[in-house]
C-alpha positions in Angstrom: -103.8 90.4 -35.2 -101.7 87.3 -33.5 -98.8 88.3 -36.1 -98.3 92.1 -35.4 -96.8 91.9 -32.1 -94.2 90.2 -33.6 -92.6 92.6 -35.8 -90.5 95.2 -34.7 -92.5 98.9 -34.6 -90.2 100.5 -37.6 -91.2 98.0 -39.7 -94.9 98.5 -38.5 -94.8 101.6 -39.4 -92.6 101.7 -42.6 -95.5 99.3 -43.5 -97.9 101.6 -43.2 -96.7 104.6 -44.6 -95.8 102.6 -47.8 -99.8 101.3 -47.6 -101.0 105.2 -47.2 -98.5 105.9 -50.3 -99.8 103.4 -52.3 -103.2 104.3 -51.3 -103.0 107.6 -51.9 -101.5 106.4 -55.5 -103.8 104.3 -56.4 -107.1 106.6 -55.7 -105.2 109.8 -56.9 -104.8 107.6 -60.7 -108.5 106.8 -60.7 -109.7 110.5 -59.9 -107.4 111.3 -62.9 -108.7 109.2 -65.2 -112.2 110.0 -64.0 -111.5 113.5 -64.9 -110.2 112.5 -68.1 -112.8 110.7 -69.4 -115.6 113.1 -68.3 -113.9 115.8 -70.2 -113.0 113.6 -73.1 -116.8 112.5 -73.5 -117.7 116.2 -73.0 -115.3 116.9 -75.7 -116.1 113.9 -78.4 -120.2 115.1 -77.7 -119.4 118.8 -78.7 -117.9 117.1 -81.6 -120.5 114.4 -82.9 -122.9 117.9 -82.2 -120.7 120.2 -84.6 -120.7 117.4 -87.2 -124.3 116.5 -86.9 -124.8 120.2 -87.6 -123.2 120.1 -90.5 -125.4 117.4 -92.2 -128.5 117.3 -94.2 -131.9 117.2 -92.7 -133.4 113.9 -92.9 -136.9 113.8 -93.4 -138.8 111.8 -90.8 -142.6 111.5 -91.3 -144.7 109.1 -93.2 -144.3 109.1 -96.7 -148.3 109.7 -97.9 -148.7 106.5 -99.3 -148.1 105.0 -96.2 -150.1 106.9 -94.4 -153.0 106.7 -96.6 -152.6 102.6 -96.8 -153.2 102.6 -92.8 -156.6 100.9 -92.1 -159.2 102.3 -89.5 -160.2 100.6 -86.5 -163.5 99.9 -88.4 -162.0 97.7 -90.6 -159.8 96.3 -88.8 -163.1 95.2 -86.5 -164.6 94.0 -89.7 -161.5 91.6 -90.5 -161.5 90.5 -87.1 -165.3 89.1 -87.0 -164.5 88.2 -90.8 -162.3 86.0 -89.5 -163.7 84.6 -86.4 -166.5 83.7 -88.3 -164.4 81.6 -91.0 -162.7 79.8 -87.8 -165.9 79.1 -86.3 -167.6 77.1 -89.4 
């Protein structure tokens, strides 16, 4: 604060006002492009949703060979001790 007392008050003060300006500038371009971008992702989801309407159902369960291949917990405990007891000789 050593330097302010020695400029004259008009240019003080022509200094701020161009600081508020360019504040007021500066924030006002951000909340615009916030906007912007919210609506514009608003607008490119209701459009990915429209075209994801549009295309085939995929079907996503097991196929039954794969389901039928999965082993119980039985023998999976059976494999287990199988092969502890292989390590162990």
């Amino acid at each position: 604060m050593v330097f302010l007392p020695q400029f004259p008050k008009e240019q003080l003060l022509t200094q701020l006002s161009n600081g508020f300006v360019l504040l007021i500038l500066g924030m006002g371009t951000v909340f615009i492009f916030l906007i912007l971008l919210v609506f514009l992702t608003k607008g490119l989801s209701a459009f990915v949703m429209k075209l994801e309407s549009k295309r085939p159902a995929v079907a996503t369960g097991k196929p039954a060979a794969a389901a039928a291949a999965t082993a119980s917990e039985a023998d999976i405990a059976a494999a287990v001790a199988a092969a502890w007891a292989k390590a162990n000789e």
